[in-house]
C-alpha positions in Angstrom: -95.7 -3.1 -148.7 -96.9 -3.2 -152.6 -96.0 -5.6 -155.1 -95.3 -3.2 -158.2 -95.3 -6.3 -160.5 -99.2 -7.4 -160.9 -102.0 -5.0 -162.8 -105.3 -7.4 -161.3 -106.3 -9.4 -158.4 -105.6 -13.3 -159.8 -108.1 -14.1 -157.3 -110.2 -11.5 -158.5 -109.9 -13.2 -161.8 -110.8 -16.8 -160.5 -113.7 -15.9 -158.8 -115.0 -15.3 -162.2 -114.9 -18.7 -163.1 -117.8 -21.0 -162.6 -115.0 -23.6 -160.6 -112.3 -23.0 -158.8 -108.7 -24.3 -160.2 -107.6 -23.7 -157.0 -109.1 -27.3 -155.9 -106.9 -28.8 -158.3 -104.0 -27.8 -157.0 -101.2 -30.4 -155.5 -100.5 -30.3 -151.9 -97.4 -28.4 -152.1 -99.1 -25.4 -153.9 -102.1 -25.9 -151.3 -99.9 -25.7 -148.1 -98.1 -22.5 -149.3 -101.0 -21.0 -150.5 -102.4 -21.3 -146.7 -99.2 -20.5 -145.5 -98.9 -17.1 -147.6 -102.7 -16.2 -147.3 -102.7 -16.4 -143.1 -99.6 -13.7 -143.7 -100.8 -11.5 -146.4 -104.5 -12.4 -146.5 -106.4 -13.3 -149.5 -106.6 -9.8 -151.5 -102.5 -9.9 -151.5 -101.9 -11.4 -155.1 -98.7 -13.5 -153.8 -100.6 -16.5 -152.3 -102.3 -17.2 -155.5 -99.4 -16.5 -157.5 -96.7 -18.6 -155.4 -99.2 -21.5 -155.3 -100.3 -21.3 -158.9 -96.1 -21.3 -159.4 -95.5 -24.7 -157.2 -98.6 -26.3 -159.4 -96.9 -25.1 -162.5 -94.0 -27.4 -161.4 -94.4 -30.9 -162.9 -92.7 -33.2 -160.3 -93.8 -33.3 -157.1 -90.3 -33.2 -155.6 -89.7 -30.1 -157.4 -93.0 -28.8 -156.2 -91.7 -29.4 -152.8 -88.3 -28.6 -153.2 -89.2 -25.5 -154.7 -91.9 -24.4 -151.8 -89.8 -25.3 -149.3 -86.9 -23.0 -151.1 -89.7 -19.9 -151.0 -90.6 -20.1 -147.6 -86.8 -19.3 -146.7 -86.6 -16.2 -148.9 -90.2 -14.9 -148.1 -89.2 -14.8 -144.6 -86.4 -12.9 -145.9 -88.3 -10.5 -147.6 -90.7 -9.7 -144.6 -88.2 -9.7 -142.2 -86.4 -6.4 -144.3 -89.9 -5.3 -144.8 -89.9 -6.1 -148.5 -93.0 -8.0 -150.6 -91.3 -10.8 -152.2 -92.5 -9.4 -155.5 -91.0 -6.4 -155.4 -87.7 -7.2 -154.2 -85.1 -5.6 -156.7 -81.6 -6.7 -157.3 -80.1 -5.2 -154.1 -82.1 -7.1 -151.7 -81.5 -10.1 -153.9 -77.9 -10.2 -153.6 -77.9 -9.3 -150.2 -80.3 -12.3 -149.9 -77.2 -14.8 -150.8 -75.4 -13.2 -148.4 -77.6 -14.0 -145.8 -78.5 -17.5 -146.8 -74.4 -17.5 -146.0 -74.2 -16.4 -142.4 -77.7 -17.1 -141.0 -78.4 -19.9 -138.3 -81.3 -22.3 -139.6 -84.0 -23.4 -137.9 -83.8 -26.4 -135.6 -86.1 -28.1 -133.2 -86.1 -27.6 -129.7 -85.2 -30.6 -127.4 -87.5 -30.9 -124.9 -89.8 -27.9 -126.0 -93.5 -28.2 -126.6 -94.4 -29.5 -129.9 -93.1 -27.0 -133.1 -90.9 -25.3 -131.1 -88.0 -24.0 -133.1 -85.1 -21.7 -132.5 -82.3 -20.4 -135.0 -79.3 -22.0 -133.9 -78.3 -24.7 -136.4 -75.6 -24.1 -138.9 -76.2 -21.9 -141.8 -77.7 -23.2 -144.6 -75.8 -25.6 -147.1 -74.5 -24.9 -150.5 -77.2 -27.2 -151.6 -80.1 -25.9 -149.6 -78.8 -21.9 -150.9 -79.2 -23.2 -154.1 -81.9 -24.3 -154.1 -83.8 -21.3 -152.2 -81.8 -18.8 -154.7 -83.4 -21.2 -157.6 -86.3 -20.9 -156.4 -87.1 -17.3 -156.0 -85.5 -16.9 -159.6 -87.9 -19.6 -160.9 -90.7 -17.6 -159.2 -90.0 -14.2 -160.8 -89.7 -15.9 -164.2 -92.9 -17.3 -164.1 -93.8 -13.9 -162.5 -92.4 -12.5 -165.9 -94.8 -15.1 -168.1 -97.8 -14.3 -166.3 -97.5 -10.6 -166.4 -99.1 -8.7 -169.1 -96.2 -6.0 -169.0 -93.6 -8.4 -167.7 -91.4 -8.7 -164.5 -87.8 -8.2 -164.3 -86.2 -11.2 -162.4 -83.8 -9.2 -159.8 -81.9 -12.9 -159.5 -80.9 -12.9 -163.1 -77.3 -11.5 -161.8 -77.1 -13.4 -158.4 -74.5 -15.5 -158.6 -75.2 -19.4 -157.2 -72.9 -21.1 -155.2 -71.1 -23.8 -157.0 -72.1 -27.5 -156.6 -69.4 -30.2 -157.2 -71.9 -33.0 -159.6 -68.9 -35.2 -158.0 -69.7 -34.7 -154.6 -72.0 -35.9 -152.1 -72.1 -35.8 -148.4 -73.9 -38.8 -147.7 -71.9 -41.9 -146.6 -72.2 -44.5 -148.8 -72.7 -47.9 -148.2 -70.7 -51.4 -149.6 -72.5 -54.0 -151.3 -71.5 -55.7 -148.1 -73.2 -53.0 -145.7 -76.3 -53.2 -147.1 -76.4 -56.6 -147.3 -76.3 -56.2 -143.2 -78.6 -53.6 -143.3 -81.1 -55.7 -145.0 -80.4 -58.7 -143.1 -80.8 -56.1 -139.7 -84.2 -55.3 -140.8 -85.7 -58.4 -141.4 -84.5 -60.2 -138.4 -83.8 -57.4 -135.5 -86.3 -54.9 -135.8 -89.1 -54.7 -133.4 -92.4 -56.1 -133.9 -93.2 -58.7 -136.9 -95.1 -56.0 -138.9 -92.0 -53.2 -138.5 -89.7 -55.9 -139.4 -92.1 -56.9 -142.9 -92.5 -53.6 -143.6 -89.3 -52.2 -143.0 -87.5 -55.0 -144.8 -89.6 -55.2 -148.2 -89.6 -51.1 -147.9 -85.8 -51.4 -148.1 -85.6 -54.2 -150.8 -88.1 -52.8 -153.1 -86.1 -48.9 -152.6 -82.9 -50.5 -153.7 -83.6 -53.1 -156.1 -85.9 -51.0 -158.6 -83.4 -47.8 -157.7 -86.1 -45.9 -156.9 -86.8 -42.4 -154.9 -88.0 -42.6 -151.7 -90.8 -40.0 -152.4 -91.6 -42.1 -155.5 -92.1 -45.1 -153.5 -94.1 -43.1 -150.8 -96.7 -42.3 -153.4 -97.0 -45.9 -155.1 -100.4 -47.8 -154.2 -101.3 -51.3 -153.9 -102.9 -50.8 -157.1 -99.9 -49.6 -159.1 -98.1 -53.6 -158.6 -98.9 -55.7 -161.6 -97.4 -58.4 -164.4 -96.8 -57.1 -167.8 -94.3 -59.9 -170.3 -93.4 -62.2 -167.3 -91.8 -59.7 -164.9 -93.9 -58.2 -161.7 -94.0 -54.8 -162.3 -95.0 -51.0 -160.2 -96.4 -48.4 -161.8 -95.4 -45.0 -161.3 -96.9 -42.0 -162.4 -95.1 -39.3 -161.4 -91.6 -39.8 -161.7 -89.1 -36.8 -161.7 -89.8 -34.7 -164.5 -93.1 -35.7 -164.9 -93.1 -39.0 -166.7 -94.4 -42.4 -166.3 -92.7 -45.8 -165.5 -92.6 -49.5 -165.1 -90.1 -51.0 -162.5 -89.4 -54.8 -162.8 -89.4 -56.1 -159.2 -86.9 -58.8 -158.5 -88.2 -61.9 -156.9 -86.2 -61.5 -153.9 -88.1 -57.8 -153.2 -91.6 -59.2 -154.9 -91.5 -62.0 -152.2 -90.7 -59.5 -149.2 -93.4 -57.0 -150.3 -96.1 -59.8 -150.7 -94.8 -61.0 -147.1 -95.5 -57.6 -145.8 -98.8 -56.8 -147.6 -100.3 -60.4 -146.9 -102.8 -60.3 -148.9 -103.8 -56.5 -149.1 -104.9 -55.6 -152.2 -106.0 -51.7 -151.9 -104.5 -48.6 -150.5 -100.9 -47.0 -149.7 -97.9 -49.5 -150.9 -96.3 -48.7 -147.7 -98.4 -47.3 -144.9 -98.9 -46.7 -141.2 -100.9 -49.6 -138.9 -103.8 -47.2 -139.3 -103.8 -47.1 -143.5 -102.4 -43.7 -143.9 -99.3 -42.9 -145.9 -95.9 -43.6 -144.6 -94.1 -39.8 -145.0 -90.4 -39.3 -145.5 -89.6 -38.5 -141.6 -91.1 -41.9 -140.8 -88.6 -43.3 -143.5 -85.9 -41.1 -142.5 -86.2 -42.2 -138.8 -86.1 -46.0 -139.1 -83.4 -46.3 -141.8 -81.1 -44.1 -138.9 -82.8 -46.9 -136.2 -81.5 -49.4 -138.8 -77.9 -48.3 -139.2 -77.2 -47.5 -135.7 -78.1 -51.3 -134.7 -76.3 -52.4 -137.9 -73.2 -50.5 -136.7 -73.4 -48.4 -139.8 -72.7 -44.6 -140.4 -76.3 -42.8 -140.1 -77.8 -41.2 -143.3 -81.1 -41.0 -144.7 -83.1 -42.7 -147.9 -82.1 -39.8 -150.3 -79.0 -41.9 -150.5 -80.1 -45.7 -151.4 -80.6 -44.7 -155.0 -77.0 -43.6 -155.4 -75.5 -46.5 -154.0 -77.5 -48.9 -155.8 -76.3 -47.1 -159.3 -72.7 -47.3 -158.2 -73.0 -51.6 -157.1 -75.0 -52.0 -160.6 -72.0 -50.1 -162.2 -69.3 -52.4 -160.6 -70.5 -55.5 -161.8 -68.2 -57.1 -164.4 -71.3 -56.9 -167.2 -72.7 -53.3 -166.2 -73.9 -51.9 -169.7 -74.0 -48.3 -168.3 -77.4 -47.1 -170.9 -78.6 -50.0 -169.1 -77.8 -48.2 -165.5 -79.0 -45.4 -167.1 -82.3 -46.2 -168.1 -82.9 -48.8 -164.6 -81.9 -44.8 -162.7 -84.6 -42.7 -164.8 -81.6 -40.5 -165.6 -82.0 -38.5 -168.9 -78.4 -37.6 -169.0 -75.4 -40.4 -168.9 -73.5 -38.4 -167.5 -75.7 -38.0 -164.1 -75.1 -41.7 -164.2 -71.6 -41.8 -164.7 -71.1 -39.6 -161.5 -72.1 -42.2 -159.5 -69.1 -44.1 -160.9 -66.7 -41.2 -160.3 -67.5 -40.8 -156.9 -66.5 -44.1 -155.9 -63.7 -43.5 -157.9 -62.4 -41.0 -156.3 -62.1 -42.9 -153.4 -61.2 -46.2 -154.4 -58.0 -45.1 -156.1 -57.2 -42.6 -154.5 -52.7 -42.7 -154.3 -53.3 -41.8 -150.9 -53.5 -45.6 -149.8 -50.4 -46.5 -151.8 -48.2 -43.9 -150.1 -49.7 -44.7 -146.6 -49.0 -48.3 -147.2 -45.9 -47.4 -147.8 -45.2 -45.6 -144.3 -46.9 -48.4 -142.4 -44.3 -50.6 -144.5 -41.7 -48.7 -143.3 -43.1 -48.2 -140.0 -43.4 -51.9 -139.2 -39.6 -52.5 -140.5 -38.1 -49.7 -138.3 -36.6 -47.8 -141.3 -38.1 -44.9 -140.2 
């Protein structure tokens, strides 16, 4: 297979330097550059290019996101005997087509450890986005790195269409977080679980935060600036830097849980390390399922606490806007009209209506 889009070796190139950049790199751009050089080895230009790509990326969810969306089309690629960078249009479209029809990859209950087969549903209108976005973001930085330039074959693709209105995690009341909190902190296995899983919780909601924001915060980032407890975040989405005021009710829960820690993860496992997403993912599912609620993950918790702040009487939606890290209003204001849509929708006027008539016999 040859790449017809590169005229020298960028590792050629960096081993001309007295450092290697390549230590700088995030973790995302590191684990795909393994990934991509144990495939195509290290004179194949693609594993320093696709890694340099993801470090190009300023968040680290997009750096993720956008890794996880190239792995799906570099199987692709191999798998109809293609280098990803010299896929043209043709294998590109058909590449949308296939991210339509083709079983996912899903664990293996009761196989040995990794074990995964293709037999989940095909992939999501989200989740084709974003692997179509990907590869197009790819080529285009393909396109600025190049001295004669790249075409992007995903220029003409077309993307599926995401509804900004919809979202198909559940979400919860005011009132059904209130018993999810309550659930944590009084019926959830050992003391430490309970601190942690409790302030974790508190601290997610209250300061509308993202759950892989939180996952990177340290010890170190809490701290007092004009009278309000305060974390500091470095790496918000985009790329920016903020201070989230931490309500008493979540400051007394975390300095519960810490007990007097003063270094290291915010949230971590009994032996120090970092608390991951799957962890996260697994007790908030634990959580609901005592609580009697529907089961979702922490991508959710933001969106439901900008829809509660939103419904108070007061809400000042710039306000919202800011407390959410939202540049645009109206990613705030979606929030609103998805509880909208369901709160008034006429359908529970006309099936009051039935149930009216049903009760009186005058149907």
């Amino acid at each position: 297979m040859t790449t017809g889009t590169v005229e020298r070796s960028p590792r050629a190139t960096l081993a001309t330097l007295r450092r290697d950049p390549r230590d700088l790199w995030p973790e995302h751009a590191s684990k795909l550059y393994d990934f991509l050089v144990g495939l195509y080895g290290e004179d194949d230009p693609l594993p320093t290019l696709a890694a340099s790509w993801i470090a190009h990326q300023r968040s680290a969810n997009t750096q993720k996101s956008y890794a996880r969306g190239f792995r799906v089309f570099e199987e692709f690629a191999r798998e109809h005997g293609a280098h990803p960078m010299a896929v043209k249009f043709g294998l590109a479209d058909t590449f949308r087509l296939y991210l339509e029809t083709t079983p996912t990859w899903v664990r293996v209950k009761g196989g040995r450890r990794g074990q995964m087969v293709r037999t989940g549903k095909p992939y999501s209108e989200a989740s084709r986005a974003n692997a179509l976005s990907a590869a197009s973001s790819f080529f285009t930085y393909l396109d600025k790195v190049s001295e004669k330039g790249v075409k992007n074959p995903f220029d003409a693709v077309q993307r599926p269409y995401i509804d900004p209105d919809y979202s198909p995690t559940p979400g919860y009341t005011e009132q059904e977080w209130t018993t999810l909190v309550v659930t944590a902190r009084d019926h959830h296995r050992a003391a430490a679980y309970r601190k942690r899983a409790y302030a974790l919780l508190l601290v997610l909601y209250t300061c509308c935060l993202r759950i892989d924001s939180l996952l990177g915060a340290r010890v170190e980032d809490l701290g007092y600036d004009k009278g309000h407890r305060v974390l500091h975040l470095e790496k918000m989405k985009g790329g920016g830097r903020k201070k989230k005021p931490i309500p008493p009710v979540a400051w007394d829960a975390l300095q519960d849980y810490l007990d007097g820690r003063e270094t290291g993860w915010l949230f971590c496992t009994a032996s120090g390390n970092q608390l991951d997403e799957p962890a996260v993912w697994r007790l908030l599912r634990s959580l609901a399922k005592r609580a009697g609620l529907p089961l979702r993950g922490p991508h959710g918790t933001k969106g439901d606490a900008i829809t509660h702040a939103l419904a108070k009487p007061d809400a000042r939606p710039d306000k919202v806007q800011r407390w959410a890290d939202h540049k645009d209003s109206r990613t705030t204001q979606r929030y609103n009209r998805r509880k909208e849509l369901l709160d008034d929708s006429p359908g529970y006027g006309i099936g009051a209506d039935v149930a009216g008539a049903l009760e009186h016999g005058t149907i």
